[in-house]
PyMOL CGO cylinders between C-alpha atoms (Angstrom):
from pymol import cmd
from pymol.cgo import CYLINDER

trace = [
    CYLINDER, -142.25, 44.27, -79.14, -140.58, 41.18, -80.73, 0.3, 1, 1, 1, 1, 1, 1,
    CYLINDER, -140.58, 41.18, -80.73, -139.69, 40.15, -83.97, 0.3, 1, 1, 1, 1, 1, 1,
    CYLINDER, -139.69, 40.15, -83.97, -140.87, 36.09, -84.09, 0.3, 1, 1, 1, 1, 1, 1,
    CYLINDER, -140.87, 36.09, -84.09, -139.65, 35.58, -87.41, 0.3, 1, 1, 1, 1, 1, 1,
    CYLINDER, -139.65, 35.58, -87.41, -142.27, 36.46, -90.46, 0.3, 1, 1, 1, 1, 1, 1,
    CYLINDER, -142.27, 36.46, -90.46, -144.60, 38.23, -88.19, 0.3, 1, 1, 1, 1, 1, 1,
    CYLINDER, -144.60, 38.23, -88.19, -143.49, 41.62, -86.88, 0.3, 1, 1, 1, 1, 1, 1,
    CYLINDER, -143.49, 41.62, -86.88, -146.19, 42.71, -83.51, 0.3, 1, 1, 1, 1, 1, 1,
    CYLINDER, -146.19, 42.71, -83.51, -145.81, 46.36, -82.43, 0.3, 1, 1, 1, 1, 1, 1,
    CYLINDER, -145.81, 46.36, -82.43, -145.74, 49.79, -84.20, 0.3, 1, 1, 1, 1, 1, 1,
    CYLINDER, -145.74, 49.79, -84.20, -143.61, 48.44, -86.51, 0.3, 1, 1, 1, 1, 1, 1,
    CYLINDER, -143.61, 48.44, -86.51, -146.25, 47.41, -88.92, 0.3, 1, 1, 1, 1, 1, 1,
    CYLINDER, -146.25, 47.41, -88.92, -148.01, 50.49, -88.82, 0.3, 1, 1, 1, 1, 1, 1,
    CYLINDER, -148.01, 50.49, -88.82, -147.63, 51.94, -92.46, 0.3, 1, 1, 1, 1, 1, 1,
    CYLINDER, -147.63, 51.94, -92.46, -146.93, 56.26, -92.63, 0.3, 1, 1, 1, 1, 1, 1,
    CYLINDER, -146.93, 56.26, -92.63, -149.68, 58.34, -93.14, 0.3, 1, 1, 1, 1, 1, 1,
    CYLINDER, -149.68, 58.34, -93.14, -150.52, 59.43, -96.98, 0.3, 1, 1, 1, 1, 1, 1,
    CYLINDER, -150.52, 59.43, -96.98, -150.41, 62.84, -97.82, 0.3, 1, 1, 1, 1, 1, 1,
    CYLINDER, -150.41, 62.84, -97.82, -152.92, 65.09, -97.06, 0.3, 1, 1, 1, 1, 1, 1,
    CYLINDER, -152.92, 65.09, -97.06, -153.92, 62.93, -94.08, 0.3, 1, 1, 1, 1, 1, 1,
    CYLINDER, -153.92, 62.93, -94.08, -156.62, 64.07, -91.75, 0.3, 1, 1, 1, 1, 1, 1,
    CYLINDER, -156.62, 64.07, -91.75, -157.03, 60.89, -89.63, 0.3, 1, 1, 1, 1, 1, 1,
    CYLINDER, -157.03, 60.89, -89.63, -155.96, 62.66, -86.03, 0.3, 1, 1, 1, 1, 1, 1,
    CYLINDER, -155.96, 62.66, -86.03, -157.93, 65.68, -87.31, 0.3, 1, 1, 1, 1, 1, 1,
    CYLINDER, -157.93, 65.68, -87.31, -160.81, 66.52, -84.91, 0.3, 1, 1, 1, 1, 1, 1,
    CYLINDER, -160.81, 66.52, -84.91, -162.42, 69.61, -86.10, 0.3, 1, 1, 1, 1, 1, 1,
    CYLINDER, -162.42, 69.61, -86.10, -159.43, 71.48, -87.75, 0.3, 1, 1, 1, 1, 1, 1,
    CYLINDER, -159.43, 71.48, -87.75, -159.17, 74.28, -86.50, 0.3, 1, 1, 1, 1, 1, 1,
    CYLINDER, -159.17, 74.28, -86.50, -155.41, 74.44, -85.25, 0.3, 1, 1, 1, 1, 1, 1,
    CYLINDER, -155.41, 74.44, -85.25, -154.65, 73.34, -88.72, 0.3, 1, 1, 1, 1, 1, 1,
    CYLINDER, -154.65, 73.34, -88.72, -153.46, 75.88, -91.15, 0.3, 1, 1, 1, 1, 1, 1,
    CYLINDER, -153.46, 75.88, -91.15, -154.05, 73.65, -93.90, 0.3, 1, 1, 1, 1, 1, 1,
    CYLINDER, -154.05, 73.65, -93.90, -157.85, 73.50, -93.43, 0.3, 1, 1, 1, 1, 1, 1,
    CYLINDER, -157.85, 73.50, -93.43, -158.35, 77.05, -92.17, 0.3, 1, 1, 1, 1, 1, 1,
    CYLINDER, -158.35, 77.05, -92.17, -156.20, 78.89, -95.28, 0.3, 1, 1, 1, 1, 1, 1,
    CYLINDER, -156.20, 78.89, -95.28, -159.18, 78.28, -97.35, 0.3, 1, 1, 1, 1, 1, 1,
    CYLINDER, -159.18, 78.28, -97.35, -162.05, 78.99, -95.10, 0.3, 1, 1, 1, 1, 1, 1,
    CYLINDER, -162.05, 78.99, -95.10, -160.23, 82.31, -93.91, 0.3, 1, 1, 1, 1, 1, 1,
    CYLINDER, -160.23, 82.31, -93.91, -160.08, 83.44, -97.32, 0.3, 1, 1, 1, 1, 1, 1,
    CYLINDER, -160.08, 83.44, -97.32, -163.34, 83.64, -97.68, 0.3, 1, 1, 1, 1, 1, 1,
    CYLINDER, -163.34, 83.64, -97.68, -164.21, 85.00, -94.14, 0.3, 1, 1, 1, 1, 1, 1,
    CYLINDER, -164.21, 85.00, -94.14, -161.50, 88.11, -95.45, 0.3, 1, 1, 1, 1, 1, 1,
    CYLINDER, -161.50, 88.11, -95.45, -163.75, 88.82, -98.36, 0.3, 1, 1, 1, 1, 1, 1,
    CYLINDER, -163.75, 88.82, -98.36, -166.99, 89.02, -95.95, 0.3, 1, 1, 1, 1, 1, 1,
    CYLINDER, -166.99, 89.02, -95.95, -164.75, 91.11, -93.58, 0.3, 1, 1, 1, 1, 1, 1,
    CYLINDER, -164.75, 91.11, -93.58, -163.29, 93.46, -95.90, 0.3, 1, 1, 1, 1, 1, 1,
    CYLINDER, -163.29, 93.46, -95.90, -166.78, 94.08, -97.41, 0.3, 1, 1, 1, 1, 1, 1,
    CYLINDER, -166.78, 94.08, -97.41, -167.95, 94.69, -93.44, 0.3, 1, 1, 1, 1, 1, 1,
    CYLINDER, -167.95, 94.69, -93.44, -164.83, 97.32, -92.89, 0.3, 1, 1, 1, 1, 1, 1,
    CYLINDER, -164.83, 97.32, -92.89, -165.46, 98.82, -96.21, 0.3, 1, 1, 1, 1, 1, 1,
    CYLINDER, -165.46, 98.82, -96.21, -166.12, 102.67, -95.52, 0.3, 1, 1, 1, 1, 1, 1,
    CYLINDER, -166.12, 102.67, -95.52, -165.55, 102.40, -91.90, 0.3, 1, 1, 1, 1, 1, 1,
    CYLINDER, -165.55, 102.40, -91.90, -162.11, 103.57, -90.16, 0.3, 1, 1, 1, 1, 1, 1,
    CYLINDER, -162.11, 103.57, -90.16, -161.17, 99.33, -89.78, 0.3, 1, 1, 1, 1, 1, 1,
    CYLINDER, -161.17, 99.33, -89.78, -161.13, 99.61, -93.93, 0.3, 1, 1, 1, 1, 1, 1,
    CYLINDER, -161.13, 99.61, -93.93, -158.27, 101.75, -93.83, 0.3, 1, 1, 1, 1, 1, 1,
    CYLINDER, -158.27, 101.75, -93.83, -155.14, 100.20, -95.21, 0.3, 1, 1, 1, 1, 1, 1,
    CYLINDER, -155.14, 100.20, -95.21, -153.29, 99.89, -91.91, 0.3, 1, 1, 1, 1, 1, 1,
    CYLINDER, -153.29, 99.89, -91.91, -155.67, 97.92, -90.67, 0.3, 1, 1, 1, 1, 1, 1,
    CYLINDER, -155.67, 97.92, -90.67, -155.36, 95.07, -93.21, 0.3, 1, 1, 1, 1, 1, 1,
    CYLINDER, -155.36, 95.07, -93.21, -153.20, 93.11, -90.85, 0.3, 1, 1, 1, 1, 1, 1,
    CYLINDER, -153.20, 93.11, -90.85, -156.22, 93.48, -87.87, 0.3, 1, 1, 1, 1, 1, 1,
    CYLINDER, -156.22, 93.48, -87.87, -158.58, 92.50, -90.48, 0.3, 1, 1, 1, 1, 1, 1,
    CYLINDER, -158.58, 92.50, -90.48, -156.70, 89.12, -91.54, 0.3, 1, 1, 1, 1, 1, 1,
    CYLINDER, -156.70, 89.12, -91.54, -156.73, 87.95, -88.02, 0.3, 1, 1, 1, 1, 1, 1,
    CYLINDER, -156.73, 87.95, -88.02, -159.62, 88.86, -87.73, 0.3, 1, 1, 1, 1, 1, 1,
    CYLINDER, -159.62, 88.86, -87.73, -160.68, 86.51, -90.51, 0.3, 1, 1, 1, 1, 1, 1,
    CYLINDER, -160.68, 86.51, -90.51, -158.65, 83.87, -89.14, 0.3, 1, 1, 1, 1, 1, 1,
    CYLINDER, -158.65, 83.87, -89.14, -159.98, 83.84, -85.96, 0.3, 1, 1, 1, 1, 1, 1,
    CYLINDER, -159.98, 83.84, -85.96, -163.68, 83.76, -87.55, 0.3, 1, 1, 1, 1, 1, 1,
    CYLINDER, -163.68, 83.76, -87.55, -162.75, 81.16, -89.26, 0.3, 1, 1, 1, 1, 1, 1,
    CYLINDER, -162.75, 81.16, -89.26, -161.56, 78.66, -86.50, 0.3, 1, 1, 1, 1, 1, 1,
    CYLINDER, -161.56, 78.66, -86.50, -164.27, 79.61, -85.03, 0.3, 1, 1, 1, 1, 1, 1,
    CYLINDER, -164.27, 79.61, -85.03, -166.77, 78.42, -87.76, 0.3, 1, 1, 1, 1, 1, 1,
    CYLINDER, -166.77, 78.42, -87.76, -164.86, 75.56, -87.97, 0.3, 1, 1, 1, 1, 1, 1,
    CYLINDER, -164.86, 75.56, -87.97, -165.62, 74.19, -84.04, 0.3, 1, 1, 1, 1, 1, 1,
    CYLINDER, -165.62, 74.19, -84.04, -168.85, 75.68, -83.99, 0.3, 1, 1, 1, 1, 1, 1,
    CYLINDER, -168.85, 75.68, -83.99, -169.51, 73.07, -87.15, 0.3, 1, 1, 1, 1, 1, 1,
    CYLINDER, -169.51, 73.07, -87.15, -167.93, 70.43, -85.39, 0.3, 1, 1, 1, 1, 1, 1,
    CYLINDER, -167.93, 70.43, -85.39, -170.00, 70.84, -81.96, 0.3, 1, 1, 1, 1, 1, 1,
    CYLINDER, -170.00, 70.84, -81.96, -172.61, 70.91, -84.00, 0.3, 1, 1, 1, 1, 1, 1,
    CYLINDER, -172.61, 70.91, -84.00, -171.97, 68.02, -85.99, 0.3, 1, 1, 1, 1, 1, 1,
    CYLINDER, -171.97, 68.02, -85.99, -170.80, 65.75, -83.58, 0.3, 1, 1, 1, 1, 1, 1,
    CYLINDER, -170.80, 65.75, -83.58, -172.24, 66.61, -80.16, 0.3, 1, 1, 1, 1, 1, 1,
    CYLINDER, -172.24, 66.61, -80.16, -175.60, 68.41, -81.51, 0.3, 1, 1, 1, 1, 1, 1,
    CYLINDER, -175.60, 68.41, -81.51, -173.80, 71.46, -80.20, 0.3, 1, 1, 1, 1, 1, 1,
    CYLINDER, -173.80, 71.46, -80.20, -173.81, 70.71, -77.17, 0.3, 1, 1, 1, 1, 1, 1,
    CYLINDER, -173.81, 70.71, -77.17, -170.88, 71.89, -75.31, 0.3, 1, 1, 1, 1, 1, 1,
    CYLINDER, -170.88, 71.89, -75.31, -170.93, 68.81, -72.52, 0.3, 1, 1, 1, 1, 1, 1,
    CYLINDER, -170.93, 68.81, -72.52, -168.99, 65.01, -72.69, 0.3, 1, 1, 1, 1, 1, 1,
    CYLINDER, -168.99, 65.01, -72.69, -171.25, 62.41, -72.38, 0.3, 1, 1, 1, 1, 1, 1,
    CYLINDER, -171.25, 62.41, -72.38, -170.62, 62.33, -68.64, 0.3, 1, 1, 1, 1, 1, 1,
    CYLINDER, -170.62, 62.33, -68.64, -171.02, 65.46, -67.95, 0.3, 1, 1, 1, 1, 1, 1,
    CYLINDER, -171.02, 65.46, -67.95, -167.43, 67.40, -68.44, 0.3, 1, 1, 1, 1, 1, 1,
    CYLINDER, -167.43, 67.40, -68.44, -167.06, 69.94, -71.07, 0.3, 1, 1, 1, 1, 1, 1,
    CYLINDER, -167.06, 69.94, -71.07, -165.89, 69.77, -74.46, 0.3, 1, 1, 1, 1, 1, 1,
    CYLINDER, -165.89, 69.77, -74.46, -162.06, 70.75, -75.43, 0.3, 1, 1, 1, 1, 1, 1,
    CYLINDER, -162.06, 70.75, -75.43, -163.79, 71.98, -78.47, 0.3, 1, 1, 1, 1, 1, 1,
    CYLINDER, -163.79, 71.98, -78.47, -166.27, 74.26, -76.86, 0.3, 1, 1, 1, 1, 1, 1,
    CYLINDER, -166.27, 74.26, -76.86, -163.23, 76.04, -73.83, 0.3, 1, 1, 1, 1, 1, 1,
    CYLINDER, -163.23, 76.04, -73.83, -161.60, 76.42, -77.70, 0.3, 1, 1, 1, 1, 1, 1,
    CYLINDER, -161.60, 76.42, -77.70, -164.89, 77.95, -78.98, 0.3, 1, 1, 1, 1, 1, 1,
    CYLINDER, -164.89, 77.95, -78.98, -165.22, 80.25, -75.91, 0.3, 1, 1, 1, 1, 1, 1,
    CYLINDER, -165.22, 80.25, -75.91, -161.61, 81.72, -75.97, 0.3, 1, 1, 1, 1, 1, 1,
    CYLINDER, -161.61, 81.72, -75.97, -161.85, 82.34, -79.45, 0.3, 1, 1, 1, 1, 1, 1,
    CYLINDER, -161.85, 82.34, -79.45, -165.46, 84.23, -79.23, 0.3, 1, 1, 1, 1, 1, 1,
    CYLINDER, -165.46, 84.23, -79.23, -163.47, 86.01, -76.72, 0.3, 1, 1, 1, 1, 1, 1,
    CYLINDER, -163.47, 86.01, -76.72, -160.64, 86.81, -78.78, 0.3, 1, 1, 1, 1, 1, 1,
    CYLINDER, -160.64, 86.81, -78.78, -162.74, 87.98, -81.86, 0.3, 1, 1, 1, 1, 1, 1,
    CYLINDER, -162.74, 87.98, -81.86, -164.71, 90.05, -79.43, 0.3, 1, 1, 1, 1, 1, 1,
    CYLINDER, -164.71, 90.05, -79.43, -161.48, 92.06, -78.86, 0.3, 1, 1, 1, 1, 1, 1,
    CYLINDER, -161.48, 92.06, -78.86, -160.79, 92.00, -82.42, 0.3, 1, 1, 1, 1, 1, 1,
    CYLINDER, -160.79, 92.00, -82.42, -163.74, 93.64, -83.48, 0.3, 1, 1, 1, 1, 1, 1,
    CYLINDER, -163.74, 93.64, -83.48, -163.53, 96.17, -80.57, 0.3, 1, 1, 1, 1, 1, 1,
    CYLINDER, -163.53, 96.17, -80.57, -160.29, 97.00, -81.50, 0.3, 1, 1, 1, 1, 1, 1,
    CYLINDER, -160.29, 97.00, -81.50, -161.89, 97.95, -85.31, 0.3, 1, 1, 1, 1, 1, 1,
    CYLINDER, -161.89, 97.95, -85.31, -164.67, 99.62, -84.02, 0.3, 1, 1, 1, 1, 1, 1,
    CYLINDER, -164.67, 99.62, -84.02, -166.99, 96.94, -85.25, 0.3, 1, 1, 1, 1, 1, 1,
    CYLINDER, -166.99, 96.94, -85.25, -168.97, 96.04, -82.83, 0.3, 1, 1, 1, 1, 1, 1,
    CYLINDER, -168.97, 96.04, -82.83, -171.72, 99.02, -81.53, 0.3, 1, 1, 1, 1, 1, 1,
    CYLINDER, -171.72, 99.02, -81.53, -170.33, 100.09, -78.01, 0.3, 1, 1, 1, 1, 1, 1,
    CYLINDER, -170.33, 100.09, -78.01, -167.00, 100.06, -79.75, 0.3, 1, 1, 1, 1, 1, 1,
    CYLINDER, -167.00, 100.06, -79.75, -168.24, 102.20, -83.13, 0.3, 1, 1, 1, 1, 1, 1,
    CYLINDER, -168.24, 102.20, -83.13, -170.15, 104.29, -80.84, 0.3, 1, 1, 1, 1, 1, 1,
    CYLINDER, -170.15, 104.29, -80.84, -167.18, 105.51, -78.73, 0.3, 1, 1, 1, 1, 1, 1,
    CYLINDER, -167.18, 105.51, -78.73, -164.83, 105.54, -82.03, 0.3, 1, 1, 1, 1, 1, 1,
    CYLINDER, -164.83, 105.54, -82.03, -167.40, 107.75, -84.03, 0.3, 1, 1, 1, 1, 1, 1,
    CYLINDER, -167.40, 107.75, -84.03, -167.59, 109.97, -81.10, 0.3, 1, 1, 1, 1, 1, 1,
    CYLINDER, -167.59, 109.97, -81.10, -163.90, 110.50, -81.26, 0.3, 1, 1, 1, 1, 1, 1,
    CYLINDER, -163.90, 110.50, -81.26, -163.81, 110.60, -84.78, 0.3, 1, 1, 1, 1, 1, 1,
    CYLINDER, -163.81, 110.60, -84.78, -166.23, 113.35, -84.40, 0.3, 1, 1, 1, 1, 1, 1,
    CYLINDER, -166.23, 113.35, -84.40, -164.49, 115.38, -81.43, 0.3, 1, 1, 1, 1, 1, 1,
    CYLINDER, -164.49, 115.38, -81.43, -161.24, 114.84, -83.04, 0.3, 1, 1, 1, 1, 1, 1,
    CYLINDER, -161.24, 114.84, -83.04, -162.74, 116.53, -86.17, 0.3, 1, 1, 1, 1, 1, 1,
    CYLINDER, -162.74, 116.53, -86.17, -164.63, 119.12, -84.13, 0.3, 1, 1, 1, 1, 1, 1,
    CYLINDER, -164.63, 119.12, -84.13, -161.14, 120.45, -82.49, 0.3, 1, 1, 1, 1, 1, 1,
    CYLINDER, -161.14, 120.45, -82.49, -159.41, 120.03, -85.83, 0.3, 1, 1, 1, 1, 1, 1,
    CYLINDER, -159.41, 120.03, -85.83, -162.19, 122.48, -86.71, 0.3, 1, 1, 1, 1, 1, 1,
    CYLINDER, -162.19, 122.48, -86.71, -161.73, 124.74, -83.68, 0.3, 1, 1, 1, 1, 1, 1,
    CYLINDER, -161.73, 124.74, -83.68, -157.34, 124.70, -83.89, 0.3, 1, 1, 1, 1, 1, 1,
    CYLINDER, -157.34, 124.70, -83.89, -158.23, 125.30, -87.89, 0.3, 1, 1, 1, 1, 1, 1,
    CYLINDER, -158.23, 125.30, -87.89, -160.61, 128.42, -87.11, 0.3, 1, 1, 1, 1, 1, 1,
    CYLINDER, -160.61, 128.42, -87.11, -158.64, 129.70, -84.09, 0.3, 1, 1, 1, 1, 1, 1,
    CYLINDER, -158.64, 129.70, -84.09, -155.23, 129.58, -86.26, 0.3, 1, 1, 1, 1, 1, 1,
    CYLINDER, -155.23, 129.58, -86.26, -157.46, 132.09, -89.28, 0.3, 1, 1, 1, 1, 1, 1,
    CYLINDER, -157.46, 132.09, -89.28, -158.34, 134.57, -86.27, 0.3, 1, 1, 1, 1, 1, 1,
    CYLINDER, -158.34, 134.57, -86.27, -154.86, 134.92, -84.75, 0.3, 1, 1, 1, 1, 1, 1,
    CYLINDER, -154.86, 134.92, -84.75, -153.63, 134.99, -88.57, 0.3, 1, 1, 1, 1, 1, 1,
    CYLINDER, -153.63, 134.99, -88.57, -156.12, 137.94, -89.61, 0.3, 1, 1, 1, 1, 1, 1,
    CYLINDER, -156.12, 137.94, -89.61, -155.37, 139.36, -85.56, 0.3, 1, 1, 1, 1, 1, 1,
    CYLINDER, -155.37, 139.36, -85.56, -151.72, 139.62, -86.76, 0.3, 1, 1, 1, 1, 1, 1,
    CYLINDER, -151.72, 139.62, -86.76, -152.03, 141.53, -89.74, 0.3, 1, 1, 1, 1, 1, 1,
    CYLINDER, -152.03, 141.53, -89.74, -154.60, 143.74, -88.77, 0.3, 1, 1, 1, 1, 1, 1,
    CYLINDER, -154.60, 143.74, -88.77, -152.61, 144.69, -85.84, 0.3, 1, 1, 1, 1, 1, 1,
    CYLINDER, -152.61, 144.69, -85.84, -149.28, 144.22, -86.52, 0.3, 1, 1, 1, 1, 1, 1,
    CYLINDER, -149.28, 144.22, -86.52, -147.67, 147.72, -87.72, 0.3, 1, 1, 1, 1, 1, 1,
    CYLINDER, -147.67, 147.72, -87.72, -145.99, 146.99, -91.01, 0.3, 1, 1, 1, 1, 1, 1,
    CYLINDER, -145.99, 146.99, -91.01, -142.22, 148.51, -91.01, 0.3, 1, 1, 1, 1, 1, 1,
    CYLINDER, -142.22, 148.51, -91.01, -141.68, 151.04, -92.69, 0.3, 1, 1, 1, 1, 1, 1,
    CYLINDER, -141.68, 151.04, -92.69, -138.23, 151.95, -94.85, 0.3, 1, 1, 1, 1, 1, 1,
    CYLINDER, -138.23, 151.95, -94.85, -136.87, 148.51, -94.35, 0.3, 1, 1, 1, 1, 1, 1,
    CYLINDER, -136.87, 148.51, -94.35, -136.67, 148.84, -90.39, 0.3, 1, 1, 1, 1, 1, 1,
    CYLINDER, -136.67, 148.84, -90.39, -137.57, 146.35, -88.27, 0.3, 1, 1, 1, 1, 1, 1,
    CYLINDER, -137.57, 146.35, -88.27, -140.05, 146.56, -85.78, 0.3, 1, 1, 1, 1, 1, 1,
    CYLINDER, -140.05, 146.56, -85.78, -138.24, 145.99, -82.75, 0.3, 1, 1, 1, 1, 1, 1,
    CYLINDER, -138.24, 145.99, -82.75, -135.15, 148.05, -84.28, 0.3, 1, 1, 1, 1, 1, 1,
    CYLINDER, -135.15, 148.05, -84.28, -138.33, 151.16, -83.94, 0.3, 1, 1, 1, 1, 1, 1,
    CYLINDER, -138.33, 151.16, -83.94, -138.65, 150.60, -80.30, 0.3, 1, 1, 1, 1, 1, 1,
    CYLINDER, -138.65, 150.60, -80.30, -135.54, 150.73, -79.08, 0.3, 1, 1, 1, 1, 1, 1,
]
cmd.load_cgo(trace, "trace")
């Protein structure tokens, strides 16, 4: 571009953006800026959701924030489908949306997040049958250790005069 004295023509006379600028923003959710907040409140509604289930332990807090951030992206283009292409998923000429290949791979990618907390039924249904046969043979290791325990004393001569046992049979 060229410089014809006063008047400068190109990029040149483009003035920085403020900031806080959301000009380029489309709906947001690739920025951490906008999603911090929204998360934040998706964690609350999660950690009330994982609250007495396995997912509520504490070593799951990490799943549970990702969890929350994922939601909250995907809030975030759901809102802006629905906003600004009456959520329709389709360009005007047919193609489809950026926004809604973004809004399946992240329905896909919370899927997997709540399968991998047990949240969602097929996934809590095989978990709390685990749970349950990991308890059950817990149970059965518990109950089989007090019969061999009682088996041993009951049949176990006790030496006598300070010998041991297999000192007696030799």
């Amino acid at each position: 571009m060229a410089d014809t004295g006063d008047q400068v023509t190109g990029l040149a006379n483009l003035s920085p953006a403020e900031p806080g600028n959301v000009r380029a923003v489309t709906h947001g959710a690739h920025s951490e800026r906008l999603v911090g907040p929204i998360a934040s409140d998706v964690e609350r509604e999660v950690e009330a959701l994982c609250a007495g289930t396995p997912a509520g332990e504490a070593q799951f807090a990490a799943a549970r924030a990702v969890l929350a951030r994922k939601l909250a992206r995907l809030r975030m283009v759901g809102e802006y489908l629905e906003t600004n292409h009456d959520g329709s998923p389709l360009t005007h000429k047919g193609g489809v949306l950026k926004a809604a290949q973004f809004e399946l791979s992240l329905l896909a990618s919370v899927e997997k997040s709540l399968t991998d907390l047990g949240l969602n039924p097929g996934a809590a249904a095989k978990l709390g049958v685990e749970l349950v046969r990991g308890s059950s043979i817990a149970e059965e290791l518990a109950a089989a250790r007090q019969v061999r325990d009682r088996a041993d004393q009951t049949h176990s001569p006790t030496p006598q005069n300070g010998s041991n046992d297999t000192e007696a049979h030799r």
